[in-house]
C-alpha positions in Angstrom: 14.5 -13.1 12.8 17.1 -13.5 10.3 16.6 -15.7 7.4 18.9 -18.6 7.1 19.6 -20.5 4.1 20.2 -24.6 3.9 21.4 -24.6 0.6 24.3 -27.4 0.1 27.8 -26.0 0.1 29.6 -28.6 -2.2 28.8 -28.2 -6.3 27.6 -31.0 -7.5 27.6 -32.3 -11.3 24.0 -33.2 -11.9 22.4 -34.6 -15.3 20.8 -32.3 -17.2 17.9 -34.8 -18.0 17.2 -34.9 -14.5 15.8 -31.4 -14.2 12.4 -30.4 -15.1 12.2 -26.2 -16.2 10.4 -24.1 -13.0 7.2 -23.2 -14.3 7.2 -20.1 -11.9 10.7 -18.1 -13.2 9.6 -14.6 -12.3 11.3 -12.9 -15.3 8.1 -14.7 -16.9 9.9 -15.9 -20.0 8.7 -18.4 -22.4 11.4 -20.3 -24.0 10.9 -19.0 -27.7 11.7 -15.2 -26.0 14.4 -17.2 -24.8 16.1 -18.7 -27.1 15.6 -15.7 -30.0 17.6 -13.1 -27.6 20.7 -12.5 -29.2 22.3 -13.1 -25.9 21.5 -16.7 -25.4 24.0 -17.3 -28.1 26.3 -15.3 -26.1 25.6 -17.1 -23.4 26.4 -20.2 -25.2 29.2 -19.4 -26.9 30.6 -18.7 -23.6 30.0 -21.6 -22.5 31.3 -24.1 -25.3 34.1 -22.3 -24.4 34.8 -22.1 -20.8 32.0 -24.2 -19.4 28.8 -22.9 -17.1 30.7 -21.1 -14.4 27.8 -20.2 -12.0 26.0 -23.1 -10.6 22.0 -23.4 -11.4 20.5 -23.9 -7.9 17.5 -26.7 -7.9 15.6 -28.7 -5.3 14.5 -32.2 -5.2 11.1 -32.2 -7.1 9.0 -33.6 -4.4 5.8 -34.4 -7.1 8.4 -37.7 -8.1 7.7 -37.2 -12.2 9.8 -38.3 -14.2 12.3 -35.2 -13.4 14.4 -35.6 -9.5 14.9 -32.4 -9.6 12.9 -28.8 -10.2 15.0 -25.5 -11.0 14.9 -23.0 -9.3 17.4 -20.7 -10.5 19.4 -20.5 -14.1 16.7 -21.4 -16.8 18.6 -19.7 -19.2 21.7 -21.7 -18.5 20.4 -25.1 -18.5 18.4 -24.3 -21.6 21.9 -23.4 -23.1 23.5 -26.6 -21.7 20.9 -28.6 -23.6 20.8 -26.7 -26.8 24.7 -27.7 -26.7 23.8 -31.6 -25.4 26.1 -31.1 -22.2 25.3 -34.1 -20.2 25.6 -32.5 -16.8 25.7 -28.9 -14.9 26.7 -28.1 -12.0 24.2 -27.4 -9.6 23.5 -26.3 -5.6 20.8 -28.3 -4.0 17.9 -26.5 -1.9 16.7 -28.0 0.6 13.6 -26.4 0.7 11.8 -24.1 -1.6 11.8 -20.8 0.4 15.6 -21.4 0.7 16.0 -21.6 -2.8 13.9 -18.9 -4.2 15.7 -16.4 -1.0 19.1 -17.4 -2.5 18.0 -16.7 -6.5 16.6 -13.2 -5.0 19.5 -12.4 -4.1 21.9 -13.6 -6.7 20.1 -11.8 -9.1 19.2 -8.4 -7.4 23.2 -8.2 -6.4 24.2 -9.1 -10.1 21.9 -7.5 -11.9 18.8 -6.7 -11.0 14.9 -7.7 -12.4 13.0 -5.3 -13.5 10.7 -4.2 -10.6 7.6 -6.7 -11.7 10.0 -9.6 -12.0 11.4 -8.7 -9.0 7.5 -8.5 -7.9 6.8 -12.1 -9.0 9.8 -13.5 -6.9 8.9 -12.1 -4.1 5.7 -13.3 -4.6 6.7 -16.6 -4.9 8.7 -15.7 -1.5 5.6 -15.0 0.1 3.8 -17.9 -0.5 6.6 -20.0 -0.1 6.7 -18.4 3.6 2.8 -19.1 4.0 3.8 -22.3 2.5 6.1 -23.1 5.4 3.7 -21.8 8.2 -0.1 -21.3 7.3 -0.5 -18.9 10.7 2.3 -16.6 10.0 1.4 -13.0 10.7 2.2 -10.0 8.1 4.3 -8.5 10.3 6.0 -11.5 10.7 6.2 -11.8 6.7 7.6 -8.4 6.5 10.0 -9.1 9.0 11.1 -12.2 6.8 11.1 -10.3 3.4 13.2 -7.8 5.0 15.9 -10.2 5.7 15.7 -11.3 2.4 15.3 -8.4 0.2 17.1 -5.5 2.5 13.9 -3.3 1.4 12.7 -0.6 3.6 9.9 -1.1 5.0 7.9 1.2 2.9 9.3 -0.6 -0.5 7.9 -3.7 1.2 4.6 -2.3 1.6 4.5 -1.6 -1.7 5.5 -5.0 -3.1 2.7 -6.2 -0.8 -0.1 -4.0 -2.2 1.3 -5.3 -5.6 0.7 -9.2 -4.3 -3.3 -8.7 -4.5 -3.5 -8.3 -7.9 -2.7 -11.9 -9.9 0.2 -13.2 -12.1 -1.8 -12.0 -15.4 -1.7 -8.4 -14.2 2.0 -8.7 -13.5 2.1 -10.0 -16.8 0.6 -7.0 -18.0 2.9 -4.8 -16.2 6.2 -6.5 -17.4 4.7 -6.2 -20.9 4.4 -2.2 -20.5 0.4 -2.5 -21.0 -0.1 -1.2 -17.2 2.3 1.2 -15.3 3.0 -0.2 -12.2 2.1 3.0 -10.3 -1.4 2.1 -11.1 -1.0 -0.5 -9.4 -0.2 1.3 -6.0 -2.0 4.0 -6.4 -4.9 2.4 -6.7 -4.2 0.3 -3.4 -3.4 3.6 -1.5 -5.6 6.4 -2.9 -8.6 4.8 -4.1 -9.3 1.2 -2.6 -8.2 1.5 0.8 -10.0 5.1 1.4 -13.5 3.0 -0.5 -13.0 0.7 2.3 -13.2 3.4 5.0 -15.8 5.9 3.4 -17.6 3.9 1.0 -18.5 0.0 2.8 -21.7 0.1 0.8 -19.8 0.4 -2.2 -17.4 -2.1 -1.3 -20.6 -4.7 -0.1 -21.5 -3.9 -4.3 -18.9 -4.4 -6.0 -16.4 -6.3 -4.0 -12.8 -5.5 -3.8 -11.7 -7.8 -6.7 -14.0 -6.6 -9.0 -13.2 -2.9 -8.1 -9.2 -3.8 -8.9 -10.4 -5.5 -12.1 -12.3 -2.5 -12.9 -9.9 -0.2 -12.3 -6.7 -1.8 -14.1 -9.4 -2.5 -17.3 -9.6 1.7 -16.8 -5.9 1.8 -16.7 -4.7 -0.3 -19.5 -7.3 1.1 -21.8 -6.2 4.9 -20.6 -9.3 5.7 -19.0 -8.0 7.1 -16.2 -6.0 10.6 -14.9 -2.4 9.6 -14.6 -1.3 8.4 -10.8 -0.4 11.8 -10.2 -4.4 12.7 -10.2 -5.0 10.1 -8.0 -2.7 11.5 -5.2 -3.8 14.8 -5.5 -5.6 16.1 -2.2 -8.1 16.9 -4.5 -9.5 13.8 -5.8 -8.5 12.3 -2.0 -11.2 15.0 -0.4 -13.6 13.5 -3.1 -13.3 9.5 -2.1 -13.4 10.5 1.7 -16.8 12.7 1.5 -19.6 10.5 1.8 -21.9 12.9 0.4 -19.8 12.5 -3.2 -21.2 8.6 -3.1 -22.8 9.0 -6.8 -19.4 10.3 -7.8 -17.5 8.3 -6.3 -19.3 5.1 -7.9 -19.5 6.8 -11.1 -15.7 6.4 -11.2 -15.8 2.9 -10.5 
């Protein structure tokens, strides 16, 4: 099933008062990071001079505040076009939010692409956009979509999923530098997944989210063996012997 986007074909000049900042831009900026990049005067020097000449792409802002319309795409340029009191932008409509967010992806991995976390957080937002749109959608159904969308392989998907359990504060964290995202992975792959299989008991204590929180706290604060250690057939043999259970939860 191929994703297909209703975005409006024609530009349209729409007033810039109209449209309220997306309080979910993956690259996770706040507007003081913003505007004290050295680039953002770049941006608007270029332009005073020669005008915005890639559209922002909103959608109608459904919550009816005092904003018609929500951005979806180009914070950067409409904080520009305000700092330089430009009445209008042009702008493509989305018709839905999915739509939207599946156009920005791509815009921005085919120009220049997020940083993996970022790029994590969009497709993020995808996901729940897609859950959004049909509460009983399958995973492989999701995949299917996000491969449409994305042009990942399979296994990158995967990955991007296991990355979806953990919350926007750990991506956060990850974007900062304060976790390697490999962690994040390998900690889906070699250590929860296997507790789930060999250690249920452990599980029943602890609970999956506490075991994540556990080990990211391990991770950020460098108290664990690099990923490497945790792929090692070594450390694997250890998780999956039952007999190593006092081990095992000593780790945790």
């Amino acid at each position: 099933m191929e994703t297909k986007t209703t975005i409006l074909k024609e530009l349209q000049e729409i007033e810039v008062k109209n449209i309220a900042f997306d309080e979910q831009n993956p690259r996770g900026e706040t507007e003081d990071h913003i505007i004290s990049d050295r680039m953002f005067d770049t941006l608007k020097d270029s332009i005073r001079e020669h005008g915005v000449l890639e559209p922002v792409i909103i959608k109608n802002n459904n919550k009816k505040q005092d904003k018609i319309f929500v951005l979806i795409d180009g914070e950067r340029r409409l904080r520009a076009v305000k700092d330089l009191k430009f009445q209008t932008i042009p702008a493509l409509i989305a018709k839905s939010e999915l739509d939207g967010r599946a156009i920005a992806y791509q815009i921005h991995m085919h120009r220049k692409p997020w940083p993996r976390a970022a790029e994590a957080r969009a497709i993020k937002q995808i996901i729940l956009d897609l859950k959004h749109e049909d509460p009983n959608i399958s995973e492989t159904e999701i995949k299917k979509r996000l491969k449409a969308i994305t042009n990942h392989k399979p296994s990158a998907i995967a990955e991007f999923l296991d990355i979806m359990k953990y919350d926007d504060s750990v991506i956060g964290k990850v974007m900062s530098g304060a976790i390697l995202q490999s962690y994040l992975t390998r900690i889906e792959k070699d250590f929860t997944v296997l507790l789930e299989k060999y250690h249920p008991a452990l599980v029943d204590t602890f609970g999956l989210e506490k075991i994540r929180a556990i080990m990211l706290y391990k991770a950020e604060h460098n108290l664990l063996e690099n990923t490497r250690y945790m792929m090692d057939s070594n450390f694997r043999k250890i998780i999956k012997n039952q007999e190593y259970k006092d081990e095992v939860e000593i780790i945790i």
